[in-house]
TIGUNU-918174 format. One record per atom (N, C-alpha, C): residue number from 1; chain; atom name; y, x, z. Coordinates in steps of 0.02 Angstrom, whole numbers. Atoms other than C-alpha are relative to their C-alpha. Example, Ala and Ser with C-alpha at 12.3 -4.5 7.8 and 13.67 -1.06 7.14 Angstrom:
BEGIN
1,A,N,-59,45,0;
1,A,CA,-225,615,390;
1,A,C,60,45,0;
2,A,N,-59,-42,-3;
2,A,CA,-53,684,357;
2,A,C,55,-39,37;
END
This chain:
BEGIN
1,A,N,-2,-37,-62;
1,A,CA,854,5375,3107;
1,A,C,73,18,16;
2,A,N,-101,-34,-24;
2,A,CA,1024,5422,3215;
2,A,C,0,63,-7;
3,A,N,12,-78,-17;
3,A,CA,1087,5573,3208;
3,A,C,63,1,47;
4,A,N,-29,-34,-78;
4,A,CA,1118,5629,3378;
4,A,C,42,41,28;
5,A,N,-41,-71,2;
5,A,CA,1220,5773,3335;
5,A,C,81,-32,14;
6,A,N,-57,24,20;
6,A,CA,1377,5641,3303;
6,A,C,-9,-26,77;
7,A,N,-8,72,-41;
7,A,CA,1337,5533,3458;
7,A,C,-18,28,83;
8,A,N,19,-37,-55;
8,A,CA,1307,5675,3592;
8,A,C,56,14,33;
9,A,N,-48,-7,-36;
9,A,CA,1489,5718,3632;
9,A,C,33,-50,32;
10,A,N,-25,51,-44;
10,A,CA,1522,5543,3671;
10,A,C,-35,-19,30;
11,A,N,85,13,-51;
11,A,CA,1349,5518,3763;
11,A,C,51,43,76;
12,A,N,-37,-43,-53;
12,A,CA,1432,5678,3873;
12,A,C,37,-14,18;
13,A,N,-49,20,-17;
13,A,CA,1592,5603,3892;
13,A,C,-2,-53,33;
14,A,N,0,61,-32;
14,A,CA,1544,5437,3960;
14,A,C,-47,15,57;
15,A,N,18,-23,-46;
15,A,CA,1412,5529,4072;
15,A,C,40,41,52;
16,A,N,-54,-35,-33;
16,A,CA,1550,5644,4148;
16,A,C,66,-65,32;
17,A,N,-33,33,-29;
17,A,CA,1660,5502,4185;
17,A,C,-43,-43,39;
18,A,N,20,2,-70;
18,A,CA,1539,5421,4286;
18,A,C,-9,32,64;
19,A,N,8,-40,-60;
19,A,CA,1518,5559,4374;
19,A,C,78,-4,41;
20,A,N,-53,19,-19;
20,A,CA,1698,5546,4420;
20,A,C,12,-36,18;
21,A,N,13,63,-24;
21,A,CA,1690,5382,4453;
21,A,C,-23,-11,86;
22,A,N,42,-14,-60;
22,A,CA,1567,5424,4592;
22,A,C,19,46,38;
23,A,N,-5,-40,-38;
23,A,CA,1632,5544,4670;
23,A,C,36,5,64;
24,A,N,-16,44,-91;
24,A,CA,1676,5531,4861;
24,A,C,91,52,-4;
25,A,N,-70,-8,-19;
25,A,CA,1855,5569,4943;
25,A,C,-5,96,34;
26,A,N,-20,-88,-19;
26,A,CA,1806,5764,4990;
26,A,C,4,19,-46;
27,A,N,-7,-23,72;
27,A,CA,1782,5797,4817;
27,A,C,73,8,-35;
28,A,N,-64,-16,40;
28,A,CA,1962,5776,4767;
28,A,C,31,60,18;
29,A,N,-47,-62,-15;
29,A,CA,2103,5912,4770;
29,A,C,33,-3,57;
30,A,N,-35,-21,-60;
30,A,CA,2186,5934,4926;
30,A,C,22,55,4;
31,A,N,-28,-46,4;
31,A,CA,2322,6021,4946;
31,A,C,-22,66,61;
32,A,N,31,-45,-52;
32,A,CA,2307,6180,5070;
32,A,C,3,-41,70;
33,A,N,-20,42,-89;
33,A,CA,2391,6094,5227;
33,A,C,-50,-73,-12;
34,A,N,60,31,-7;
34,A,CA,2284,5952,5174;
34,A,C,-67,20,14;
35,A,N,71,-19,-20;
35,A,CA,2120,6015,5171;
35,A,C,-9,44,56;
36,A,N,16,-20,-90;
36,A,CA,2152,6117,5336;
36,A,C,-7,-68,47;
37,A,N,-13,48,-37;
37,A,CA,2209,5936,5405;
37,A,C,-76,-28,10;
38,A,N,84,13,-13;
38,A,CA,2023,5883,5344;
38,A,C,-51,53,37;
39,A,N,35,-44,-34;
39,A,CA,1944,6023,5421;
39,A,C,14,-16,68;
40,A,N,-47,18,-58;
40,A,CA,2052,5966,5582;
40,A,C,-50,-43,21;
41,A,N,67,78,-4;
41,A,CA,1953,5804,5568;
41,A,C,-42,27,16;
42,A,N,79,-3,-8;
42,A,CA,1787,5862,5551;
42,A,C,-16,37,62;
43,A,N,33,-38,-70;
43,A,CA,1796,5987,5694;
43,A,C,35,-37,68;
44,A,N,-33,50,-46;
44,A,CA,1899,5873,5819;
44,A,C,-43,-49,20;
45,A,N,47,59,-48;
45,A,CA,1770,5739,5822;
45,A,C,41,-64,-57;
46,A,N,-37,82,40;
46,A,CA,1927,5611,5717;
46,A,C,-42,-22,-57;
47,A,N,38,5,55;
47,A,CA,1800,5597,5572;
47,A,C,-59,-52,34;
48,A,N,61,55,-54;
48,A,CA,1674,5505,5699;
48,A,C,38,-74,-5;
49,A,N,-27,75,-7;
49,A,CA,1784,5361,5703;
49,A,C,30,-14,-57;
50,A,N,-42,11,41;
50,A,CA,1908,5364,5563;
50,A,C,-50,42,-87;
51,A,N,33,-33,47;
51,A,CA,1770,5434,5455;
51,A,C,2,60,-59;
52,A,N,1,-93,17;
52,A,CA,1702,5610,5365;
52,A,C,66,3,-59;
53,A,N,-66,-15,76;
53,A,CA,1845,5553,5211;
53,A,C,53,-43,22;
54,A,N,-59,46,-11;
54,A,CA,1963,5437,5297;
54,A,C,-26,-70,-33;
55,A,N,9,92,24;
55,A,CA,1871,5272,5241;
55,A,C,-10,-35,67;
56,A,N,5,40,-46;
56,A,CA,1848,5214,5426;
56,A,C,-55,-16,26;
57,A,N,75,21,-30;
57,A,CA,1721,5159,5531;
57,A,C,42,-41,76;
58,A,N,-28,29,-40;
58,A,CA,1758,5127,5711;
58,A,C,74,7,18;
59,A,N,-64,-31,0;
59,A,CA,1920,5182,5702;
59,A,C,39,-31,-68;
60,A,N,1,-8,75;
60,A,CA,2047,5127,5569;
60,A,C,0,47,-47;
61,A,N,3,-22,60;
61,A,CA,2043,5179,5377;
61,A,C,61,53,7;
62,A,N,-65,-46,34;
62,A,CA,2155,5339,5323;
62,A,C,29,-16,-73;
63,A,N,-24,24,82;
63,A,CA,2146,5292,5159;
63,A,C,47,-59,-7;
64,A,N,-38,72,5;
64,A,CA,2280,5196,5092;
64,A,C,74,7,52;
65,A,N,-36,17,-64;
65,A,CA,2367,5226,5282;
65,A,C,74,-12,-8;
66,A,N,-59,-32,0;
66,A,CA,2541,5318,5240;
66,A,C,22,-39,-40;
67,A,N,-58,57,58;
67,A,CA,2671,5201,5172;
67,A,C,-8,-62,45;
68,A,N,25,61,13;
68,A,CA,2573,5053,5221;
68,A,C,38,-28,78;
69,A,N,-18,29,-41;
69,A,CA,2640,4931,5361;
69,A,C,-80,0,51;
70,A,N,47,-5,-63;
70,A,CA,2515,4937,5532;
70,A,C,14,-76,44;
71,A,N,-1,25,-68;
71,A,CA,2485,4780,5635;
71,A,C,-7,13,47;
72,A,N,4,-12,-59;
72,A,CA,2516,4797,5809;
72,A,C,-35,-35,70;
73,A,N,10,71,-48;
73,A,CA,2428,4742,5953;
73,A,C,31,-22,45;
74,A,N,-31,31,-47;
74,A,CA,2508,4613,6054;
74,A,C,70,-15,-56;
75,A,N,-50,11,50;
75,A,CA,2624,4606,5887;
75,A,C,25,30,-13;
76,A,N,-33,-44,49;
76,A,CA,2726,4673,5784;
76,A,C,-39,57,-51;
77,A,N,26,-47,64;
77,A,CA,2720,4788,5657;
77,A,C,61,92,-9;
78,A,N,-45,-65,30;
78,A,CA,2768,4970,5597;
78,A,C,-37,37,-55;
79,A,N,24,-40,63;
79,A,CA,2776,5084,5453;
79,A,C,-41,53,17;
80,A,N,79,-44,-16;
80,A,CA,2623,5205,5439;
80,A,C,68,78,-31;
81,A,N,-13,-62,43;
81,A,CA,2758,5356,5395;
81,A,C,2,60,55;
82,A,N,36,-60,-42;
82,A,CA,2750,5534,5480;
82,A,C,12,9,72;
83,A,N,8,-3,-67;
83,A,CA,2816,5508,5641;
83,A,C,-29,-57,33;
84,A,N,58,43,-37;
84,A,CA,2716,5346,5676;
84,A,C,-66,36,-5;
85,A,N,54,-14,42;
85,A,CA,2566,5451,5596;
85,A,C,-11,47,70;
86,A,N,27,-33,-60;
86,A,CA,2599,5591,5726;
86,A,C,13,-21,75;
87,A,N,14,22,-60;
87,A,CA,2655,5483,5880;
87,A,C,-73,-10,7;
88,A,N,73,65,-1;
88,A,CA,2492,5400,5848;
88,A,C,-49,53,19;
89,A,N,65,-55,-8;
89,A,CA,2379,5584,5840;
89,A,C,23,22,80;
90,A,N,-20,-43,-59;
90,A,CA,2495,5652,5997;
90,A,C,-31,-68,58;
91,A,N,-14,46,-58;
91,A,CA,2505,5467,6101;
91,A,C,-46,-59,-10;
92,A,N,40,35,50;
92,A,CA,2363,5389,6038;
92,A,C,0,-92,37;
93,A,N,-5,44,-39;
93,A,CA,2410,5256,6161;
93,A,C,58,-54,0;
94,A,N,-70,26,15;
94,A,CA,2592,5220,6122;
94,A,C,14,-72,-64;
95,A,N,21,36,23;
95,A,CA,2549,5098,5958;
95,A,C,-77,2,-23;
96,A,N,65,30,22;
96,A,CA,2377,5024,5940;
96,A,C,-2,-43,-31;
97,A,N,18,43,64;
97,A,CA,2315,4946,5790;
97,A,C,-37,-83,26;
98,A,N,4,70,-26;
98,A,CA,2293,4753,5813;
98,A,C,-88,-1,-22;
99,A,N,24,20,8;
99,A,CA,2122,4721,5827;
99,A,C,-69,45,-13;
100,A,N,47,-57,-9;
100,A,CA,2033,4879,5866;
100,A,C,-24,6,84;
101,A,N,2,-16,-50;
101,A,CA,1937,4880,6007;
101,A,C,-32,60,29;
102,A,N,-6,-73,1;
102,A,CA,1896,5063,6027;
102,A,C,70,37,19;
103,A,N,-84,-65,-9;
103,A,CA,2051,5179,6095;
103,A,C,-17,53,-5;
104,A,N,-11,-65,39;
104,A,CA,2086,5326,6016;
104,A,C,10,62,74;
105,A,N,7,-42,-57;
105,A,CA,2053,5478,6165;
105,A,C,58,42,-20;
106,A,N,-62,-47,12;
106,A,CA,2206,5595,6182;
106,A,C,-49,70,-34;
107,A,N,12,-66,39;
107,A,CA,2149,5758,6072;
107,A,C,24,66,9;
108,A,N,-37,-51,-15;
108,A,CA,2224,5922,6126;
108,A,C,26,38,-67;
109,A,N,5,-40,66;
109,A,CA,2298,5989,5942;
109,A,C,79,53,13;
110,A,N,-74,-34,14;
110,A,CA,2429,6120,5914;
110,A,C,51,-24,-60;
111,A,N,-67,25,46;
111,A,CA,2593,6086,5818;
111,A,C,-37,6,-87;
112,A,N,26,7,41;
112,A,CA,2509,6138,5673;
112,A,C,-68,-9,-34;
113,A,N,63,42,19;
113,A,CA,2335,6059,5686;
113,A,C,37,-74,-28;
114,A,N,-26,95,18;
114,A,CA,2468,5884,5677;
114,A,C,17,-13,-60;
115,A,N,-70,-15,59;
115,A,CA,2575,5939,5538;
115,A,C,-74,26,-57;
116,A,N,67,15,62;
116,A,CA,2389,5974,5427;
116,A,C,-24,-73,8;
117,A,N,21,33,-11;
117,A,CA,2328,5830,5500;
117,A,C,29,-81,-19;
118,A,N,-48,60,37;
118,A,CA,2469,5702,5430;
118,A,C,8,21,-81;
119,A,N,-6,-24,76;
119,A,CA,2470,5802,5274;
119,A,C,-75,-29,-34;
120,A,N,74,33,1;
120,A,CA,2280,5761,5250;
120,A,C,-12,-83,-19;
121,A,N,1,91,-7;
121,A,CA,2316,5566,5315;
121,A,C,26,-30,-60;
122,A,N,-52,-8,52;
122,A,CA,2470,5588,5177;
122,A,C,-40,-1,-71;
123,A,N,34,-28,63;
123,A,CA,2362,5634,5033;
123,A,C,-42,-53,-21;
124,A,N,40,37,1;
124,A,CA,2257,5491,5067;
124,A,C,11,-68,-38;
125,A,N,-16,31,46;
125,A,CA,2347,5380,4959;
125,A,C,-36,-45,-30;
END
């Protein structure tokens, strides 16, 4: 017979990392100005398109965004860093993502709904 006593803390340990494994994009740490930025989302409506964690839907993905190069439509390209991040929340019109056909509605936010709201996008790494 086993004894269970030896083979239970690593039973727990490999159960606990699945759980981690599994666990969605609200679940992580976010900093303060982040997790106001997600709260930004969810009551704004941007979570409807760009989805409740930044994985995307009709709208593009957050995840990943910041850093990353953006196709443009009609061409070109630009870097995803904070002032493309907040032209993009203020002018949602100024660059559009190649290949989205959905446009992003102007949003009414204050200076510092933008400035959580790139911190948030930022985090999304």
């Amino acid at each position: 017979m086993r004894n269970w006593t030896k083979a239970l803390p690593t039973l727990l340990g490999f159960v606990m990392l699945l759980g981690a494994c599994g666990s969605s994009e609200a679940d992580r740490e976010l900093s303060a100005a982040a997790a106001a930025g997600r709260e930004v989302a969810l009551d704004k409506g941007c979570a409807a398109c760009h989805g409740d964690n930044g994985e995307g839907s009709i709208g593009p993905p957050w995840i990943g965004l910041a850093g990353s190069t953006v196709d443009l439509e009609g061409g070109g390209a630009v870097v995803a860093d904070a002032d493309y991040l907040r032209r993009s929340i203020v002018d949602p019109q100024a660059d559009i993502v190649a290949g989205m056909t959905v446009k992003m509605p102007v949003t009414e936010l204050s200076e510092a709904q933008v400035d959580n709201l790139i911190a948030y996008i930022e985090e999304l790494r």
